[in-house]
C-alpha positions in Angstrom: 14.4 -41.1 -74.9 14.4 -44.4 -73.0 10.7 -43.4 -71.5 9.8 -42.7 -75.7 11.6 -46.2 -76.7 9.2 -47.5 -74.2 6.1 -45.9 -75.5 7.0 -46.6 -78.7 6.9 -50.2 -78.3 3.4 -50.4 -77.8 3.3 -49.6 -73.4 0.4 -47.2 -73.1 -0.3 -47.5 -69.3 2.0 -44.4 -67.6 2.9 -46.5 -64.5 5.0 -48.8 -66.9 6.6 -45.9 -68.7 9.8 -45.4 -66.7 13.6 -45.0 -67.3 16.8 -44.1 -65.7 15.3 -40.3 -65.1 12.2 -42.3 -63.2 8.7 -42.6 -64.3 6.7 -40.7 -67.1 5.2 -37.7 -65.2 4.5 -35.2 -68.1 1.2 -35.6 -69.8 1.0 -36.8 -73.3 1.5 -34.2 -75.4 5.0 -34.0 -73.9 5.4 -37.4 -75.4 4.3 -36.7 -78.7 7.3 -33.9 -79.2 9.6 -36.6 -77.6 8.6 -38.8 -80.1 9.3 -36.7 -83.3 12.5 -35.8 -81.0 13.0 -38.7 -80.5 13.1 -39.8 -84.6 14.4 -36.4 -85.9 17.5 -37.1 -83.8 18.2 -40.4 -84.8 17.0 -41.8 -82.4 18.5 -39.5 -80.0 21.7 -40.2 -80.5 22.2 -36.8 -82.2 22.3 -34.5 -79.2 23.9 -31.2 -81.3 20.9 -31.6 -83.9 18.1 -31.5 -80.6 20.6 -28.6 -78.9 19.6 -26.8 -82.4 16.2 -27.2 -82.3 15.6 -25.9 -78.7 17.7 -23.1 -80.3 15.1 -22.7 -82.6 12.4 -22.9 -79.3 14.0 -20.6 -77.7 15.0 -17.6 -80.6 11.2 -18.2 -81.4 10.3 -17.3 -77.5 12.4 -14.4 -77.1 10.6 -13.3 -80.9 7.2 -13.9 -79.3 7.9 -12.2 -75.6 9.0 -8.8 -77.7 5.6 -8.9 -79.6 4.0 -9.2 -76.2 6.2 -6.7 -74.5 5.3 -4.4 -77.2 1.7 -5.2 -76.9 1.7 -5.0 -73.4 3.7 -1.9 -72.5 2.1 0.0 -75.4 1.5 3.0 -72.7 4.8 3.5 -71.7 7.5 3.6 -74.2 9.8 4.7 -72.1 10.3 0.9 -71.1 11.5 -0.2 -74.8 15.0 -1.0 -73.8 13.3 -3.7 -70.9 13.3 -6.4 -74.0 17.4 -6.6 -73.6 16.7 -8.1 -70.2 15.1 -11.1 -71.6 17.9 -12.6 -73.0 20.7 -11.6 -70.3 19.9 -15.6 -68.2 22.8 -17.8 -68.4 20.9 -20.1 -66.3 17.6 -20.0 -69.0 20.1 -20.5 -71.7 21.5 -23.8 -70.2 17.6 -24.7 -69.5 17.1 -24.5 -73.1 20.3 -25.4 -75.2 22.1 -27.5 -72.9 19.4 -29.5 -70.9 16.6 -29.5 -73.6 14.1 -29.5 -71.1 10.3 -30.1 -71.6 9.2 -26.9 -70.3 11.0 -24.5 -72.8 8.4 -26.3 -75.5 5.6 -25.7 -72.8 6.7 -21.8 -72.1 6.7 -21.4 -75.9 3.6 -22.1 -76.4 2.0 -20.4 -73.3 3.5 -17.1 -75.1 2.0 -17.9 -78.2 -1.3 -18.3 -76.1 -0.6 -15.1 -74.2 0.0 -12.9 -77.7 -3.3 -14.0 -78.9 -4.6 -12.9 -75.8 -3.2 -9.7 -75.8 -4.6 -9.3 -79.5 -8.2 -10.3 -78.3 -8.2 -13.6 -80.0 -10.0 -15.6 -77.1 -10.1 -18.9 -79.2 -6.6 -19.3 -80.5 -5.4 -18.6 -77.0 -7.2 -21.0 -75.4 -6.5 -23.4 -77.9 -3.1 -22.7 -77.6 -3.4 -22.5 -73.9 -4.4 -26.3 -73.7 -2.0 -27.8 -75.8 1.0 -26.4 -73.4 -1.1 -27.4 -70.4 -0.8 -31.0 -72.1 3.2 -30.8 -72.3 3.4 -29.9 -68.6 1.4 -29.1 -65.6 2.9 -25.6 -64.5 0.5 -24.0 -67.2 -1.9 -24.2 -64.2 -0.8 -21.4 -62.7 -2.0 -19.3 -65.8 -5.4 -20.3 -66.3 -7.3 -18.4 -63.2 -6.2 -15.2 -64.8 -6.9 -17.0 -68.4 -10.5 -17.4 -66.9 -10.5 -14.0 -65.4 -9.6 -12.2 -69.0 -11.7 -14.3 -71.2 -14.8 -13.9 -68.8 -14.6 -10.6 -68.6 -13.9 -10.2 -72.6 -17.4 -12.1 -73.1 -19.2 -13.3 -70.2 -18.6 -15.9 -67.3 -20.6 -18.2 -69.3 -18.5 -18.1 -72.6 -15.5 -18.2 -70.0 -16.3 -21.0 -68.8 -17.2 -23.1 -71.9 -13.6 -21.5 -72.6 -12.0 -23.6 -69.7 -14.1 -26.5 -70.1 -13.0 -27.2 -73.1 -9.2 -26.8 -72.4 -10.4 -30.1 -70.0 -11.7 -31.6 -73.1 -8.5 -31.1 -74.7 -6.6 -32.8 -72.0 -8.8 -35.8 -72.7 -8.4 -36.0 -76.0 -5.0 -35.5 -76.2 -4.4 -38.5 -73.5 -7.1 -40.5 -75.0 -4.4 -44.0 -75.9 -3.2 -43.7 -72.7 -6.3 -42.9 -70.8 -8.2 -45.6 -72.7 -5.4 -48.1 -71.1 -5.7 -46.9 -67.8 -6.9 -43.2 -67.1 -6.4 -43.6 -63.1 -2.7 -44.3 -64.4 -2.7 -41.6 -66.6 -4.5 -38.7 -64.8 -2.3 -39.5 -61.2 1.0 -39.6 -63.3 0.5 -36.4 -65.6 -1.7 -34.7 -63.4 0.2 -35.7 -60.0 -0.8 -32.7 -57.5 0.5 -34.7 -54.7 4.1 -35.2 -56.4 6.8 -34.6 -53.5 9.9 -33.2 -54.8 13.3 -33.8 -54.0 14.4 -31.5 -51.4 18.2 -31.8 -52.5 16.9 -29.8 -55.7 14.8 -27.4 -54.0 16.0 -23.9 -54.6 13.4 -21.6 -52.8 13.2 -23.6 -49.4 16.6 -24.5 -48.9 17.1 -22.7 -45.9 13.8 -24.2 -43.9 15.9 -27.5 -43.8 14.3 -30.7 -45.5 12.2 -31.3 -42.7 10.2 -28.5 -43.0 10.2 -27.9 -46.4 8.8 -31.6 -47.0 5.9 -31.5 -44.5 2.4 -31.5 -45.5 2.0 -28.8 -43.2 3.4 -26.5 -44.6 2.7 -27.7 -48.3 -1.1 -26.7 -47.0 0.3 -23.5 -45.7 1.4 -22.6 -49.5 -1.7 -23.6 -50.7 -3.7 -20.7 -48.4 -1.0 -18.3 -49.3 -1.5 -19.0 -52.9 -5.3 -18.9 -53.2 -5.2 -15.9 -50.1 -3.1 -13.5 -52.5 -4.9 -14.4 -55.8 -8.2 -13.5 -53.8 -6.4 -9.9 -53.3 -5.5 -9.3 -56.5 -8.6 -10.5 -57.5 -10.8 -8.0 -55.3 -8.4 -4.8 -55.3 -6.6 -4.8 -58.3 -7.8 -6.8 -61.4 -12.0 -6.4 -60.4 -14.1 -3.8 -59.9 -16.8 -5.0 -57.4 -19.7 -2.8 -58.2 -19.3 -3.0 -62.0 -19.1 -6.8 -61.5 -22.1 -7.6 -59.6 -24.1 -5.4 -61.9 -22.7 -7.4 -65.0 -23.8 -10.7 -63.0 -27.5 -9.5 -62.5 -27.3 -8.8 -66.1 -26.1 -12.1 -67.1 -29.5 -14.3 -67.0 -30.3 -11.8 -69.5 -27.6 -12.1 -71.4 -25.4 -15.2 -71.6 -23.5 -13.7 -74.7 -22.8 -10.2 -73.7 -21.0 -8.1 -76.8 -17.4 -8.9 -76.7 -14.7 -6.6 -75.2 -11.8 -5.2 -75.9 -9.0 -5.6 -72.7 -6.5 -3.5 -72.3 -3.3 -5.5 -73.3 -1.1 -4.1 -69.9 -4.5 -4.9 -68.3 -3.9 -8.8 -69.1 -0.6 -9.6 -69.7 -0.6 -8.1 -66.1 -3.2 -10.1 -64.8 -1.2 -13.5 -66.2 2.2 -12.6 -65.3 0.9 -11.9 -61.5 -1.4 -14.6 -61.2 1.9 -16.9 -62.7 4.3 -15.1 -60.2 2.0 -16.1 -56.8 2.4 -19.4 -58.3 5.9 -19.4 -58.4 6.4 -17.6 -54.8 4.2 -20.7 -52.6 5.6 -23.1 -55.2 6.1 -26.1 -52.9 9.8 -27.1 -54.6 11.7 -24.7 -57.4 14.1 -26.9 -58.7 16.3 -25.1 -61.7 14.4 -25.6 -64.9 11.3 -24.3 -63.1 13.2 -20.9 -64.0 11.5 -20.6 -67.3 8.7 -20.6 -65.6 8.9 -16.8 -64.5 12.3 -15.1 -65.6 10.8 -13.8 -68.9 8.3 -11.8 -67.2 10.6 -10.6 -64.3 11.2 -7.3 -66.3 7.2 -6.5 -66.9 6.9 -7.4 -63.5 9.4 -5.1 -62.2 8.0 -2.1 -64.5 4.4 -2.9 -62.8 6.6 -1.9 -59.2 6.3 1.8 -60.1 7.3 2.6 -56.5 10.7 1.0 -56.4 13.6 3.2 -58.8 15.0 1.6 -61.7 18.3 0.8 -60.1 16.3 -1.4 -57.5 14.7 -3.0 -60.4 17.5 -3.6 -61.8 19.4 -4.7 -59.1 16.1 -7.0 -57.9 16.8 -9.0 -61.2 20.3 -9.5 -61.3 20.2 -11.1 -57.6 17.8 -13.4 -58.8 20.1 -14.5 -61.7 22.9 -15.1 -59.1 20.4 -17.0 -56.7 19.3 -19.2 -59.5 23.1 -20.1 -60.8 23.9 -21.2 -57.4 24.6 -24.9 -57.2 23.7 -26.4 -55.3 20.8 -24.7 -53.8 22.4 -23.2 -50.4 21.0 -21.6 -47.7 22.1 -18.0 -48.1 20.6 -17.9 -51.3 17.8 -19.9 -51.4 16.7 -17.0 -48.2 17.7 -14.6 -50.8 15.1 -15.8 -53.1 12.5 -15.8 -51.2 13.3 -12.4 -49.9 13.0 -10.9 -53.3 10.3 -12.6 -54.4 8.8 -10.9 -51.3 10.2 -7.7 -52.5 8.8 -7.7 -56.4 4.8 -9.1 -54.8 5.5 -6.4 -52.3 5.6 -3.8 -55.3 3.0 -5.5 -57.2 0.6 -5.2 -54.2 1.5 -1.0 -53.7 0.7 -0.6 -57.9 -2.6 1.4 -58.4 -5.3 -1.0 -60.6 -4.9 -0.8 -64.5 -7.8 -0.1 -66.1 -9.2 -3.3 -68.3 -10.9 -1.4 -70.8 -8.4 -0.7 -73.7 -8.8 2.5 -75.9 -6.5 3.8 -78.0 -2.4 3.3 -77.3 -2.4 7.2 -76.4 -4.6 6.2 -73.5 -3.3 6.4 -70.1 -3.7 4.2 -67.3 -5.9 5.1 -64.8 -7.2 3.3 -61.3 -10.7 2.0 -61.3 
């Protein structure tokens, strides 16, 4: 609120945006909701009536993740029970109702972008795809497997006009501040280089600070990250022969006919891609959480080689990990172990098919 009081004063350069929290580091559409916070809570001195309307955020996310888990695990209804586990986080609840954190709004709206996906409505998800990338940078992680689905739903090159223009959004949302001073803007909002506090750091407590903090290793992330998407890329999510045909084709045809994916065929592809993300995340610190705890249970029903119990189990440990405070050593190592554990499961799952049928259709490996 003090950052907003700021803004709304007439400060449109980011590096002069600041307040007891530190500097501005969200991008702009992150101060816009602020804003109407900001006025719909009396100028937020009414911290019971914002606590209600991240109630709101969050009963309208859990609403939006069942449409998706139905969507998504339309082949296996055996899994319909898996929606309880979404609302079983008492650290998510505190993230939402308690904290009123920024990235609530931005997950909100990345599931509203993933149900249009599912549903094959390229346009509205991208749309919607863009405005939570402009609430908060994490929304990143999404958009190679956003790419992926939408390029092969119509072509690479309607794909890409699909990601250029979630750039263009980014622009035009930030336009007042980026007419001030766009080098202020871009390296505040957009800050790749931002070090976190390692006090706060819940996945690489147990390196030590020194470590954990060293550009090193922050590059050593980086290769893992890009290393496992390439995997997942090549021997799960694409079929190399049936690609490289398409791509001779595509001269041809710029607009190929559009396709139909298979809905456990993306949300797949977005949870994963999201998840490697998460795992060679330079810093976790607690809100990050939302990031990744609604699709823990799809991701654990995609480890078909691990029995429920160890699901189960996988999930719950994670819970206690992330109500640990502070971050210790024992279970920041815990963590990381079953992250490694849950990627480990993803990596052993045969391919799902991307062409979608009918919901009697089984999966099947490429």
């Amino acid at each position: 609120m003090q950052q907003i009081e700021i803004f709304l004063k007439g400060e449109r350069d980011y590096v002069n945006i600041k307040g007891q929290t530190g500097p501005l580091v969200y991008p702009a559409g992150h101060v816009y909701f602020f804003t109407m916070l900001y006025y719909v809570t009396n100028f937020g001195k009414s911290v019971l009536t914002a606590q209600i309307i991240f109630l709101f955020i969050y009963v309208s996310q859990i609403y939006t993740l069942t449409k998706i888990y139905k969507y998504a695990l339309c082949m296996k209804p055996e899994y319909w029970w898996i929606s309880g586990l979404l609302v079983i986080s008492r650290r998510v609840h505190s993230i939402y109702m308690l904290r009123c954190f920024n990235d609530g709004v931005a997950m909100l709206v990345v599931y509203i972008a993933i149900l249009f996906l599912l549903k094959g409505n390229n346009k509205k998800s991208v749309f919607f795809f863009a405005i939570a990338l402009s609430v908060k940078m994490n929304v990143l992680l999404f958009l190679p497997g956003v790419y992926l689905i939408v390029s092969r739903s119509e072509g690479i090159f309607k794909g890409t006009l699909y990601m250029i223009q979630i750039i263009l959004m980014q622009v035009v949302i930030g336009l007042p501040f980026i007419q001030e001073n766009p080098y202020s803007y871009f390296n505040k909002a957009f800050e790749f280089k931002r070090e976190f506090l390692f006090k706060w750091s819940v996945n690489w407590n147990y390196l030590g600070e020194e470590v954990a903090t060293n550009h090193l290793f922050a590059f050593l992330l980086l290769g893992l990250h890009l290393s496992f998407l390439i995997y997942f890329l090549f021997t799960k999510w694409l079929c190399i022969k049936k690609a490289f045909k398409e791509l001779s084709l595509y001269p041809l045809n710029l607009f190929p006919k559009k396709k139909e994916i298979n809905p456990e065929y993306t949300a797949s592809v977005l949870f994963i891609c999201n998840f490697i993300g998460i795992c060679f995340a330079r810093s976790l610190h607690y809100q990050f959480y939302s990031w990744y705890f609604h699709s823990l249970p799809f991701l654990l029903v995609c480890c078909d080689k691990y029995p429920d119990f160890v699901k189960v189990g996988i999930m719950i440990l994670i819970e206690v990990s992330w109500n640990m405070f502070p971050p210790s050593f024992k279970w920041s190592l815990a963590l990381t172990v079953l992250h490694a554990f849950i990627l480990l499961g993803l990596m052993f799952k045969e391919p799902i098919h991307e062409v979608y049928f009918t919901k009697s259709y089984k999966t099947k490996t490429l």
